[in-house]
N, C-alpha and C positions, 0 to 999 in steps of 0.2 A: 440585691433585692429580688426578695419574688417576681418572676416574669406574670403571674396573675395577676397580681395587684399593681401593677405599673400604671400609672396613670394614660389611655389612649384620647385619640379625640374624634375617632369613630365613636357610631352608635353602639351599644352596648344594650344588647336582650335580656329577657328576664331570668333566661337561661343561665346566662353567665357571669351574670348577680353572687356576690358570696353568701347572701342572704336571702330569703324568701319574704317579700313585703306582705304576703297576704299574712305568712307566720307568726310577724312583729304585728301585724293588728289584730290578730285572734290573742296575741298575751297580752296587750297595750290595751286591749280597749274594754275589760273588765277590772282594771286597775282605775282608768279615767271615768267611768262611770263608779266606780266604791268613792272614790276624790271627789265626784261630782255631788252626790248622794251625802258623803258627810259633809260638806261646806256649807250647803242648803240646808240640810238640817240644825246643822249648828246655829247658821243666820236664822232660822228661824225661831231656835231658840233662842236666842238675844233678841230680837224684834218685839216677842212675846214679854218678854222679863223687862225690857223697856218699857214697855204699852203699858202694863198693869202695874211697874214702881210710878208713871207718871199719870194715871188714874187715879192710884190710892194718895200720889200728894195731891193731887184737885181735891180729894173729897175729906181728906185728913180733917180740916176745922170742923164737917158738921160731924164725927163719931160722936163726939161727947153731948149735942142738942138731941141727938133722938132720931130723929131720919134717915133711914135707911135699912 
């Protein structure tokens, strides 16, 4: 195995990290916010499409008397 990647159980700096964390959240966190951004919207289109199929069956009897 890699002498890098060996497991130690010293502390371990950012230095010598294989990865850069600041780098994984500048691509992760315009991904989480598009994910964030469609789900909310979607919810809010099904909340709406709720609300107003169960308005129009309240009000469904009076179309045909005139009111409204």
């Amino acid at each position: 195995m890699n002498e890098q990647h060996r497991i130690r159980k010293e502390t371990v700096t950012l230095q010598e990290l294989p990865y850069d964390p600041a780098r994984m959240v500048r691509e992760a966190l315009p991904v989480v916010l598009a994910m964030t951004l469609f789900l909310t919207s979607a919810g809010y289109i099904a909340y709406r499409m709720m609300s107003s199929y169960n308005y129009n069956q309240r009000w469904k009897d009076y179309d045909d008397c005139g009111v409204g």
